[in-house]
C-alpha positions in Angstrom: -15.8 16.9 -5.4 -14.9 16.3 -1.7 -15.0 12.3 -2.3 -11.8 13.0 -5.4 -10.0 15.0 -2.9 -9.9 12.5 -0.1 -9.6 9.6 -2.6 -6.0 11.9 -3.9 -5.0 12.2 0.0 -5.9 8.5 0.2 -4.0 7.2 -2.6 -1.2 9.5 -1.2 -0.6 8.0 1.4 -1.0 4.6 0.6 1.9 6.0 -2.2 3.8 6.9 1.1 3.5 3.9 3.0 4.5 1.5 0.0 7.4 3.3 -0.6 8.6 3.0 2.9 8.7 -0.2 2.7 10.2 -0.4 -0.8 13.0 1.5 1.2 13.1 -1.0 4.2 13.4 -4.3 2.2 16.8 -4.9 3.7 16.5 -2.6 7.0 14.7 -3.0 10.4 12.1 -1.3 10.9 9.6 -1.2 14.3 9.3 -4.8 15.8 10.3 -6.8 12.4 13.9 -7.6 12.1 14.3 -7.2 8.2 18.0 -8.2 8.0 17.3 -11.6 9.9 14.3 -13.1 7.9 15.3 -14.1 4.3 11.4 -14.7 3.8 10.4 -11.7 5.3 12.8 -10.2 2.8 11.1 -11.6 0.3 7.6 -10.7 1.2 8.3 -7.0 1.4 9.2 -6.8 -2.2 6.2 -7.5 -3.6 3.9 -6.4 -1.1 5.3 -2.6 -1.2 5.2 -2.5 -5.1 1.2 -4.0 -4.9 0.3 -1.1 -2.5 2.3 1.5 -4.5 0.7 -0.2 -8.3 -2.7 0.1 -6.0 -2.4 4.0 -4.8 -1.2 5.1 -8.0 -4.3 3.3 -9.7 -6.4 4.8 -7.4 -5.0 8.4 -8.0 -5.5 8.3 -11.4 -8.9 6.7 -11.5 -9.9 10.0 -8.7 -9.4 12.1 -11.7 -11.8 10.7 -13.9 -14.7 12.0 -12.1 -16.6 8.9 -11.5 -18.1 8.3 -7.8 -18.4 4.7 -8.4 -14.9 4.1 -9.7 -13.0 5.5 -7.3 -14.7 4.3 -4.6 -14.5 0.7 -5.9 -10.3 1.2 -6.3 -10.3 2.4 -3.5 -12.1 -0.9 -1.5 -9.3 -2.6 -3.8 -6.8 -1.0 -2.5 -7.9 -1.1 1.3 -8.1 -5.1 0.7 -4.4 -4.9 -0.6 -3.0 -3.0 2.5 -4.9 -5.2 5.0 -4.0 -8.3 3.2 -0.2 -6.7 3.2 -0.5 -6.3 7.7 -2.2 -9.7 8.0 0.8 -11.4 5.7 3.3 -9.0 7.9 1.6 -9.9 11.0 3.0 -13.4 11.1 6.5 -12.1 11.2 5.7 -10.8 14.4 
């Protein structure tokens, strides 16, 4: 029961954190300067609505019940959000 919680916290989150920078596509935000990089622009895009389409699959898989489920979306969408820093991380 414990493991569907902290998935639903999880997901959550990762909801949270995709919609931030849904919100920040054409704002600055910590060290990247948004407004500046055309490709940057165009990297957020996607990458927030992966991470959102990821958390909200991963909510909604938590409450079938299934241990092995839910732990497999969520791996899927860990790989998604570190994928998303590594892409962001060349912006730097």
């Amino acid at each position: 029961m414990l493991i569907f919680l902290l998935a639903a916290f999880f997901s959550l989150i990762m909801f949270y954190i995709g919609f931030y920078l849904f919100q920040h596509r054409q704002k600055d935000f910590m060290l990247f300067k948004v407004s500046s990089s055309k490709p940057l622009q165009t990297l957020i895009s996607p990458l927030s609505i992966f991470i959102m389409v990821g958390a909200s699959i991963c909510l909604i898989l938590a409450c079938f019940g299934n241990v092995y489920i839910t732990m497999g979306a969520m791996i899927i969408n860990i790989l998604i959000t570190t994928s998303s820093l590594v892409m962001l991380s060349k912006f730097l």
